[in-house]
FIFI-812481 format. One record per residue (C-alpha): residue number from 1; x, y, z. Coordinates in pm, 1 decimal. Layout:
BEGIN
(r NUM (X Y Z))
...
***
This chain:
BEGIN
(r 1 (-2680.9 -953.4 -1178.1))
(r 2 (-2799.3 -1056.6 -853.1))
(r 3 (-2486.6 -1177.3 -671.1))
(r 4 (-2432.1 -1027.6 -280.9))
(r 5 (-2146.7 -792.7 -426.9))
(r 6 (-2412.4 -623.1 -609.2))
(r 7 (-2616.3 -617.4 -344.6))
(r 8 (-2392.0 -492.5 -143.4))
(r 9 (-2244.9 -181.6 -374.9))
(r 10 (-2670.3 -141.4 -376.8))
(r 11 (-2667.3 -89.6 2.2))
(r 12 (-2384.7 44.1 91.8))
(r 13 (-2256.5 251.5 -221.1))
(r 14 (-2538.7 370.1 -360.9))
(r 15 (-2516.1 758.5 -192.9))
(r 16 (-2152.0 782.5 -297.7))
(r 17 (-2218.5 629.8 -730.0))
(r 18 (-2463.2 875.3 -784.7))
(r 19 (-2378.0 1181.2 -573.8))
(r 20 (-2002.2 1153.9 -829.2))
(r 21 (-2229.3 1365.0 -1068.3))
(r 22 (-2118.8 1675.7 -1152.9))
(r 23 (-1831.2 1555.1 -1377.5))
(r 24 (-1587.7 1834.6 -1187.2))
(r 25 (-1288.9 1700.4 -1271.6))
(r 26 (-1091.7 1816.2 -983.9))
(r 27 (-1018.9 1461.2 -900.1))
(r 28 (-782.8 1390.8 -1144.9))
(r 29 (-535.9 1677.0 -1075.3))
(r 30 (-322.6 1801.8 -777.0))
(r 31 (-432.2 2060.1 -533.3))
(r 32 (-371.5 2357.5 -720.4))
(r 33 (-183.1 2585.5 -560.4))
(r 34 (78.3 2265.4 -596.2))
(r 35 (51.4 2281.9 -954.8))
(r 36 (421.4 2359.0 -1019.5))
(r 37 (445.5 2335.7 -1396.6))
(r 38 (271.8 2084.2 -1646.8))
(r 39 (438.4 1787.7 -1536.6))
(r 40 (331.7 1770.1 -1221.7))
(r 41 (-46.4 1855.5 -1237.8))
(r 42 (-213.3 1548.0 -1304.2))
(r 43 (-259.8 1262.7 -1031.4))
(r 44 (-469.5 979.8 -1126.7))
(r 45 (-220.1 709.2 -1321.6))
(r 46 (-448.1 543.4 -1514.1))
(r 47 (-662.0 845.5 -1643.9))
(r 48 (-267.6 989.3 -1736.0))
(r 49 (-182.0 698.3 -1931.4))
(r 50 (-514.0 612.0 -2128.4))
(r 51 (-634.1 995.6 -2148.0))
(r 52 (-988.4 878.8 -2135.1))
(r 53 (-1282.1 1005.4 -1881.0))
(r 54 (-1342.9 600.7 -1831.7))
(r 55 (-1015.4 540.6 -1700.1))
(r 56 (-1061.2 867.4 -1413.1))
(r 57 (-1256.8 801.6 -1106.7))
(r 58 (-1555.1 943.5 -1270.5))
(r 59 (-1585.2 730.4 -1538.6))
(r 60 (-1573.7 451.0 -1307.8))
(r 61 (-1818.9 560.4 -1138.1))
(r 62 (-2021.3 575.1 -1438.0))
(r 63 (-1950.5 200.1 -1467.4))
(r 64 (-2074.2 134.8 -1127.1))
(r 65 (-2398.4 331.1 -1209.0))
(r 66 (-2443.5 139.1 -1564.5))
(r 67 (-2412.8 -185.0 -1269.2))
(r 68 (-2701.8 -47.4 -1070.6))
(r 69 (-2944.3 99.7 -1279.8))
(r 70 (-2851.8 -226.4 -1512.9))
(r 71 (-2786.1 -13.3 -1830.5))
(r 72 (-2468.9 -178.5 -1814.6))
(r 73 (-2484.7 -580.8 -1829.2))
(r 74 (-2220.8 -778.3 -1998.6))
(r 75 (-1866.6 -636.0 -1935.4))
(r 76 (-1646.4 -660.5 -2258.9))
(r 77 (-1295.7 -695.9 -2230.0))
(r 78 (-1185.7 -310.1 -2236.7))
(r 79 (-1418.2 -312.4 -1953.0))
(r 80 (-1266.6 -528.9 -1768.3))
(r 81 (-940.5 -347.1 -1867.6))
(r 82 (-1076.1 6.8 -1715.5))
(r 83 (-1166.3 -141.3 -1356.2))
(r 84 (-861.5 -317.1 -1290.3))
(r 85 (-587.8 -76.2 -1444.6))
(r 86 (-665.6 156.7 -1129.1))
(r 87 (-419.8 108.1 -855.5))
(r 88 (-668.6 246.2 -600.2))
(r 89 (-445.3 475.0 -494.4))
(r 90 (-698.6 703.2 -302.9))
(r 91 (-601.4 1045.9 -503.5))
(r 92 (-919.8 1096.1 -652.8))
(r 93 (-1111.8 1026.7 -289.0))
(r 94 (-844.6 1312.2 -160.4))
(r 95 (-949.7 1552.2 -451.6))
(r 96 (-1296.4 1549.6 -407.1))
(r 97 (-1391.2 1909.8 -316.3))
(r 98 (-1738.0 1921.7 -425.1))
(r 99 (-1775.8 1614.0 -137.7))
(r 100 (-1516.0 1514.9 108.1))
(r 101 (-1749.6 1214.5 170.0))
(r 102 (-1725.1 982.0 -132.1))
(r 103 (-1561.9 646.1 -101.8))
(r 104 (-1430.4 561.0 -434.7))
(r 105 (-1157.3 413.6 -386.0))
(r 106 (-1415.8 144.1 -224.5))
(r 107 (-1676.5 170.6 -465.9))
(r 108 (-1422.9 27.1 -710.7))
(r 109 (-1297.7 -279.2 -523.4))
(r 110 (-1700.7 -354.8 -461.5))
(r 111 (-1719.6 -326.6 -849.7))
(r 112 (-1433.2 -601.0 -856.5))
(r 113 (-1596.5 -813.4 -600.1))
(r 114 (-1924.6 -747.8 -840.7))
(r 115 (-1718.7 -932.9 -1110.5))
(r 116 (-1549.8 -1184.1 -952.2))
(r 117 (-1844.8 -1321.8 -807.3))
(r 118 (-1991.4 -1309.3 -1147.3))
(r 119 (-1677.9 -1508.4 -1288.4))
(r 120 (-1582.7 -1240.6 -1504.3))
(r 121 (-1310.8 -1089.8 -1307.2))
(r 122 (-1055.0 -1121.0 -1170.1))
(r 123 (-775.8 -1076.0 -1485.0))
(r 124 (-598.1 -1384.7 -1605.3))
(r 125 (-272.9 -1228.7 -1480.0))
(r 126 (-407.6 -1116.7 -1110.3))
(r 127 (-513.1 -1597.5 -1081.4))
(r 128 (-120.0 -1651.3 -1087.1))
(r 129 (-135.6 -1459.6 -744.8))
(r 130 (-439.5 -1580.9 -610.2))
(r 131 (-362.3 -1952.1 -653.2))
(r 132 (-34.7 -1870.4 -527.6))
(r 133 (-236.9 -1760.3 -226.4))
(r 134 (-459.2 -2002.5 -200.2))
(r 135 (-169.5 -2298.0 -220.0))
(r 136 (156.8 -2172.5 -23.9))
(r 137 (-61.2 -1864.5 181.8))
(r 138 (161.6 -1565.7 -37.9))
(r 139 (161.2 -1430.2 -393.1))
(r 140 (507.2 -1524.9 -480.8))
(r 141 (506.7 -1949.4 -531.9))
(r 142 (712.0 -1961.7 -254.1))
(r 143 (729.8 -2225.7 44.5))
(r 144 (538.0 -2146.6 350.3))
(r 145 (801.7 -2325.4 567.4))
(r 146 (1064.6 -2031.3 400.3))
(r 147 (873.6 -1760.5 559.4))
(r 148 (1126.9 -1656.0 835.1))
(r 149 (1448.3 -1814.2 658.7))
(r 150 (1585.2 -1488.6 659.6))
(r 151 (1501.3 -1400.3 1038.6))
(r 152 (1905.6 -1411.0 1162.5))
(r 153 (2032.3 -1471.0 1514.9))
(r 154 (1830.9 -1208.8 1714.6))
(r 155 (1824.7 -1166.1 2098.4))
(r 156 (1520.8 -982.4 2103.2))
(r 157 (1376.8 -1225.1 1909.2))
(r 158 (1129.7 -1424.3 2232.4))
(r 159 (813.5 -1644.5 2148.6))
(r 160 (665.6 -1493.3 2476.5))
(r 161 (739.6 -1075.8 2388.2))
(r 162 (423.1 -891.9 2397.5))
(r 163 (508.8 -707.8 2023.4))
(r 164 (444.6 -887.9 1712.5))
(r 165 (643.6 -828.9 1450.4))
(r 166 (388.7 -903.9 1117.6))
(r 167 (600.7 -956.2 838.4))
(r 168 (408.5 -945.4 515.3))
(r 169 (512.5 -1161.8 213.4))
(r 170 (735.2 -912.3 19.8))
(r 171 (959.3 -842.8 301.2))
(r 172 (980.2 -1188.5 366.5))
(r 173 (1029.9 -1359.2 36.7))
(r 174 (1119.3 -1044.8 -214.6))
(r 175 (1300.5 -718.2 -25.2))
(r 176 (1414.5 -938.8 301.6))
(r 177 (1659.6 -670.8 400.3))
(r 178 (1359.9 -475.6 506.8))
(r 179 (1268.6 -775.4 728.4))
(r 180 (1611.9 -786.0 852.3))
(r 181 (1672.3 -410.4 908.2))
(r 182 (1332.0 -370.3 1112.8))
(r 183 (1463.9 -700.1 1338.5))
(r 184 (1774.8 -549.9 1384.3))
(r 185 (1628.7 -216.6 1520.5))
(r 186 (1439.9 -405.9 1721.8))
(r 187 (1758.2 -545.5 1863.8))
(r 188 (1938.7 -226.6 1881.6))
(r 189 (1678.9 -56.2 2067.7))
(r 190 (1705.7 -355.3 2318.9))
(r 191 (1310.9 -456.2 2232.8))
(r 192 (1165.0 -859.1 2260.0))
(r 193 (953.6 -898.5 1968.4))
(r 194 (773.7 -1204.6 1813.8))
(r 195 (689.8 -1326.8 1491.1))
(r 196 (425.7 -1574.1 1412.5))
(r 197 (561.5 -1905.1 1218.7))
(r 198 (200.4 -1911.5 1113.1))
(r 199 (155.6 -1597.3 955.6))
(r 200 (0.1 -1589.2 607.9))
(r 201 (-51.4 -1306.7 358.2))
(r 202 (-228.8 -1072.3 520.0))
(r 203 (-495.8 -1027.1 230.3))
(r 204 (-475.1 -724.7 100.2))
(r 205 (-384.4 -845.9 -253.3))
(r 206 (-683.3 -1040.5 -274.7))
(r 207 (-929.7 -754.1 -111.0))
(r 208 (-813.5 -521.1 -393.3))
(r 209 (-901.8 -719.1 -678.8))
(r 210 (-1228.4 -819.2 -550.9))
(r 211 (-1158.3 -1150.6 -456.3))
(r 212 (-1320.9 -1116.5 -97.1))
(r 213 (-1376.6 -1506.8 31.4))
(r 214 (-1031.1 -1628.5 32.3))
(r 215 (-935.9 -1298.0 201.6))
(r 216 (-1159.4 -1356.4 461.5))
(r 217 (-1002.9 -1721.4 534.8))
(r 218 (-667.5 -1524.9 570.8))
(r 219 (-767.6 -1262.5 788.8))
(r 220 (-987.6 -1550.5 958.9))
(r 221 (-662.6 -1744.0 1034.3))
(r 222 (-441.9 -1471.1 1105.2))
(r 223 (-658.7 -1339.5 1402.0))
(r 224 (-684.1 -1678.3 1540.4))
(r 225 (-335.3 -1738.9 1525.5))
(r 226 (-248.0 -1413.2 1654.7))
(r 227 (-500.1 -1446.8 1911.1))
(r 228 (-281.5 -1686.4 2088.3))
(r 229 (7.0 -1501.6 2123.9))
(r 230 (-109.4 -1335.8 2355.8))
(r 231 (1.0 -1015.2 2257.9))
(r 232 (-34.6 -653.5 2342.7))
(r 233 (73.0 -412.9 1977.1))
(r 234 (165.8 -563.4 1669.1))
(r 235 (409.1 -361.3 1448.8))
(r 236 (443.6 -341.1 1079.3))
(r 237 (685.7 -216.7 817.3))
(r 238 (456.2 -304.3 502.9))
(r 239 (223.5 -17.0 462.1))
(r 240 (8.5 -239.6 294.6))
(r 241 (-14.2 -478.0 544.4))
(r 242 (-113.1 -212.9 795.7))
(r 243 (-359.5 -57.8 609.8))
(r 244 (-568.2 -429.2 582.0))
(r 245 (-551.8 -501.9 942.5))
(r 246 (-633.4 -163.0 1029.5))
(r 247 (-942.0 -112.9 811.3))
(r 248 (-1044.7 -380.8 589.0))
(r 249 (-988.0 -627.2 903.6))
(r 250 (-1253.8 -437.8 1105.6))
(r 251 (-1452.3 -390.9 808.1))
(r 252 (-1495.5 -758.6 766.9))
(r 253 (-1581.3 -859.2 1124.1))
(r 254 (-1231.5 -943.2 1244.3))
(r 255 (-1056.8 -713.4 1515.1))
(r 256 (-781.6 -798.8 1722.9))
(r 257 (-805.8 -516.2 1994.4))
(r 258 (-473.1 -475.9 2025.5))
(r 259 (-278.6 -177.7 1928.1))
(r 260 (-154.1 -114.0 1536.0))
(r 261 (135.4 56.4 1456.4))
(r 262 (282.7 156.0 1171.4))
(r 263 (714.7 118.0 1261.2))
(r 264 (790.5 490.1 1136.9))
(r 265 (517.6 593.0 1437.3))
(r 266 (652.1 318.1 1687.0))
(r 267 (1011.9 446.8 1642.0))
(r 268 (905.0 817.7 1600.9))
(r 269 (720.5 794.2 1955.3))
(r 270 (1096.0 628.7 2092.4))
(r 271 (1218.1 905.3 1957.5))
(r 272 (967.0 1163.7 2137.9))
(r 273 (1007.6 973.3 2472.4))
(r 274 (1444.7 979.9 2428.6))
(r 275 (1444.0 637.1 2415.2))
(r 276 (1640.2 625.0 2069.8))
(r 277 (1983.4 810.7 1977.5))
(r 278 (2055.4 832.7 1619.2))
(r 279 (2429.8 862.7 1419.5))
(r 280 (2519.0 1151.3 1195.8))
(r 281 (2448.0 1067.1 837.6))
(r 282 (2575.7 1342.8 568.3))
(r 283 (2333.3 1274.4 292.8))
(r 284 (2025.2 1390.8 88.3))
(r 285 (1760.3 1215.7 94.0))
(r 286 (1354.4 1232.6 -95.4))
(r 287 (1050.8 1074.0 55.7))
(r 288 (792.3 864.7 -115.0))
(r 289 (489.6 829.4 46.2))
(r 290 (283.1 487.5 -20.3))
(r 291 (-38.6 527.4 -93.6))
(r 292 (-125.2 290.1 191.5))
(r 293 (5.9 487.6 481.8))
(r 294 (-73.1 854.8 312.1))
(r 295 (-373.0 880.1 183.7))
(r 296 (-540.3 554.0 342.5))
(r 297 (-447.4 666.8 669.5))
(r 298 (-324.7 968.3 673.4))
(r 299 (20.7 880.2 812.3))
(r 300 (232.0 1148.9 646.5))
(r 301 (469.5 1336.9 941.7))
(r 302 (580.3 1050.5 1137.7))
(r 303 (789.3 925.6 815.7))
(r 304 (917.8 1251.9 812.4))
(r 305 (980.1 1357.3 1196.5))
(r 306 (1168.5 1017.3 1237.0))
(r 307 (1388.2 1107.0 887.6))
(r 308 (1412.2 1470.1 1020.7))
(r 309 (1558.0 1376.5 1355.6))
(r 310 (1894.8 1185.4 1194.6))
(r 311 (2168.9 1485.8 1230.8))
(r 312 (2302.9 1613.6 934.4))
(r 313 (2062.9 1432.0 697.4))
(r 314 (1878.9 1669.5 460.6))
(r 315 (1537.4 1539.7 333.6))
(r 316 (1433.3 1689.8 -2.5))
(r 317 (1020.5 1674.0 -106.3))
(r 318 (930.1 1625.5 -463.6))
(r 319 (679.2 1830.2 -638.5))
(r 320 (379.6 1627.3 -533.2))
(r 321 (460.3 1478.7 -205.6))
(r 322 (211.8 1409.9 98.3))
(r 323 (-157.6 1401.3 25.3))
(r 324 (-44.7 1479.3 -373.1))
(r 325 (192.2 1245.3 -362.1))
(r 326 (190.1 998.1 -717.3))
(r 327 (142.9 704.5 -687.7))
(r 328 (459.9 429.7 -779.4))
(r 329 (210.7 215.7 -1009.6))
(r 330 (200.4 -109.0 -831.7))
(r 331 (-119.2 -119.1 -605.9))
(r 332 (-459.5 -225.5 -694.0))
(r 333 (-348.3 -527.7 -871.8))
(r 334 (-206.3 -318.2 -1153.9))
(r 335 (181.5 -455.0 -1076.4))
(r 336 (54.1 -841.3 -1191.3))
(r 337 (-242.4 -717.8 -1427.9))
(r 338 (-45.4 -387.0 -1623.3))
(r 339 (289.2 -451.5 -1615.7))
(r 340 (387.1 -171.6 -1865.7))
(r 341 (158.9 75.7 -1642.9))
(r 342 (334.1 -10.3 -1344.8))
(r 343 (682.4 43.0 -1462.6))
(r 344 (557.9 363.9 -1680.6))
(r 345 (389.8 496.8 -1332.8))
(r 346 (696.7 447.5 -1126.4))
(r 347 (908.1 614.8 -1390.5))
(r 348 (719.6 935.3 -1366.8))
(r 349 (819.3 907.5 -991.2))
(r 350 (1166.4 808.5 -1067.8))
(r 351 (1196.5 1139.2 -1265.5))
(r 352 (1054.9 1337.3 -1020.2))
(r 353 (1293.2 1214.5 -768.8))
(r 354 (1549.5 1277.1 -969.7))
(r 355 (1456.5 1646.0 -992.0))
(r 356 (1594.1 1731.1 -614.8))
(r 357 (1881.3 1632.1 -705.4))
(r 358 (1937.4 1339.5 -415.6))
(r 359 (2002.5 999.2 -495.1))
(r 360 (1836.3 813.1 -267.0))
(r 361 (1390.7 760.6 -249.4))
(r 362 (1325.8 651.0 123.9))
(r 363 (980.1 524.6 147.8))
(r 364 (799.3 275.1 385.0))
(r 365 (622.5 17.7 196.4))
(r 366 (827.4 -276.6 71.6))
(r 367 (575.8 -256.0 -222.9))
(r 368 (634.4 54.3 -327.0))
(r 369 (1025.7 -24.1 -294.7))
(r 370 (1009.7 -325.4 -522.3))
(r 371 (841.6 -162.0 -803.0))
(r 372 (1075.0 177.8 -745.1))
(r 373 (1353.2 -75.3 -756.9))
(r 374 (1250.5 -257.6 -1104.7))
(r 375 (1178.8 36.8 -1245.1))
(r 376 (1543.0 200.0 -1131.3))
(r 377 (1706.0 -95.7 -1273.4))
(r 378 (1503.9 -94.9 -1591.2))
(r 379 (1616.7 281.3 -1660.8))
(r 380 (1981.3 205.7 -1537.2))
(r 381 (1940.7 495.7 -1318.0))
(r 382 (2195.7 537.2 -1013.2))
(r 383 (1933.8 605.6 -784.1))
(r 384 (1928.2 400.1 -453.0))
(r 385 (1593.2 280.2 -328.1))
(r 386 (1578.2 221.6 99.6))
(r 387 (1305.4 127.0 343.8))
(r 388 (1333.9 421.5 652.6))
(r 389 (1436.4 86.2 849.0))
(r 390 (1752.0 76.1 637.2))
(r 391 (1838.1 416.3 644.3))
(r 392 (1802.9 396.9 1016.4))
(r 393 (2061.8 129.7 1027.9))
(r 394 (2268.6 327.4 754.7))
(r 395 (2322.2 615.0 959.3))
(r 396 (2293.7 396.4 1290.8))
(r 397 (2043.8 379.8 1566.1))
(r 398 (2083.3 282.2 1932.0))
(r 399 (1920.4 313.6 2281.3))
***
């Protein structure tokens, strides 16, 4: 293999394959002194559901060694199957103790970009998505021009407003009312927003399967087009989304210099400043945290402080929340690619949930929601699944 990808992972993840040597371990379980009984210690989904060193961040890492060293040269299906069932959920790069410095969660998307460039990746499955992409700009077959047909009547709604509003595809063709409910705090808390007619997917489905040069025409566009807005922040309720602009978009050469904000820490610093008044909501609540906004950025209290600041609302954690938090089995490509894993994943966090005895998982990635919310109605659980936008609105917000 000679393809850039390779030479790339060469260059750039060398240090990081080959110092993942000392076959620890600690990567696949929770811290321990959060260890609360043998359900709850293990973290890594695939390594859970295969039981095999290959499918734990370790044996991947193997794989990307056997890539280097070139011990390793024609990938056979179960191959295949071992890169792409991880959701790159970032545990194992947050349980590293022997070195805080390992990227693996990187290493492994490089390994996918290895393979697609090769034309053995991506997975049959993950195409349906990336044609999607590459015809109609989202993942879902659905028409560009339907993008905002579920933006309502909004008086804070002005082409000229300094805040952009970026979308994402699943709020706006899959969960809209998380679209809807972060407009409508918008509106309550008397703030002009925009949202770009032009906006396409922001790319993160593609950069996580390795499929890197139709990413970069996204991101390409997306800057450009955002570029003549004219804008000063741009907000976002997909953690996902976030995430991409805020690291893989400077990683690739594309940054908007303008600020980022997740919406929990744009409504949580309203909320610091008395700019926001919230309503009394009697109710228990649990908190999920995405992947995305936890361990990728390390956006854990400002979900919380905003949920915490709603009188009378009790918030509940489950066993492994914050930096242990498991993942809900969608990410990485694993929702389109593993179906069965991704359900099986976000029943494991369906039953936790269910152990603090609320009935209603808040989290902040419309991802994460969707595959909570198959999985709920798969199980025929009564379990309610909101964005922290909706249980904002639920409990009611104003200025």
């Amino acid at each position: 293999m000679t393809n850039n990808a390779l030479k790339k992972l060469e260059k750039e993840y060398r240090w990081d394959i080959y110092q993942c040597s000392l076959k620890c371990f600690n990567c696949q379980f929770v811290n321990p002194h959060m260890c609360i009984d043998g359900d709850h210690y293990m973290n890594c989904p695939s390594g859970k559901r295969y039981i095999f060193d290959s499918y734990f961040s370790g044996g991947r890492m193997e794989i990307a060694r056997g890539l280097l060293d070139k011990s390793l040269k024609i990938p056979t299906e179960k191959l295949l199957e071992i890169i792409y069932s991880c959701t790159t959920c970032g545990s194992c790069e947050d349980k590293c103790f022997y070195n805080r410095e390992l990227r693996p969660v990187e290493v492994f998307e490089k390994v996918r970009a290895v393979l697609v460039e090769e034309e053995i990746g991506p997975l049959p499955e993950h195409m349906i998505f990336v044609n999607s992409i590459k015809d109609v700009h989202n993942p879902y077959k659905e028409k560009h021009e339907n993008r905002l047909k579920w933006l309502e009547n909004n008086k804070n709604y002005k082409k000229d407003a300094k805040i952009l509003y970026f979308v994402g595809c699943t709020s706006s063709y899959r969960i809209q009312e998380i679209a809807k409910s972060t407009a409508k705090i918008f509106e309550k808390l008397n703030i002009d927003f925009n949202i770009s007619y032009d906006e396409w997917c922001c790319g993160s489905p593609l950069l996580r399967i390795g499929v890197m040069d139709l990413a970069e025409e996204l991101m390409r566009h997306n800057v450009e087009q955002i570029k003549k807005l004219n804008i000063k922040k741009i907000i976002f309720s997909c953690a996902g989304c976030y995430r991409t602009f805020k690291k893989d978009y400077i990683e690739h050469g594309f940054n908007l210099d303008v600020e980022l904000q997740h919406v929990s820490e744009f409504i949580g610093d309203l909320i610091k400043e008395n700019k926001v008044k919230l309503n009394d909501l009697d109710l228990s609540i649990t908190y999920h945290d995405p992947c995305h906004l936890g361990r990728h950025l390390k956006v854990y209290q400002a979900p919380r402080e905003v949920i915490q600041t709603i009188p009378k609302l009790k918030l509940v954690e489950m066993y492994r929340n914050r930096y242990n938090a498991w993942c809900c089995g969608a990410g990485g490509g694993v929702k389109a690619g593993f179906k069965d894993m991704a359900l099986d994943t976000a029943k494991e966090r369906i039953e936790e949930a269910k152990l603090t005895g609320t009935k209603v998982i808040v989290s902040t990635c419309p991802f994460c929601s969707l595959n909570l919310k198959d999985c709920v109605k798969e199980m025929g659980e009564d379990i309610e699944v909101l964005d922290l936008t909706e249980l904002l609105l639920k409990g009611g917000i104003s200025c």
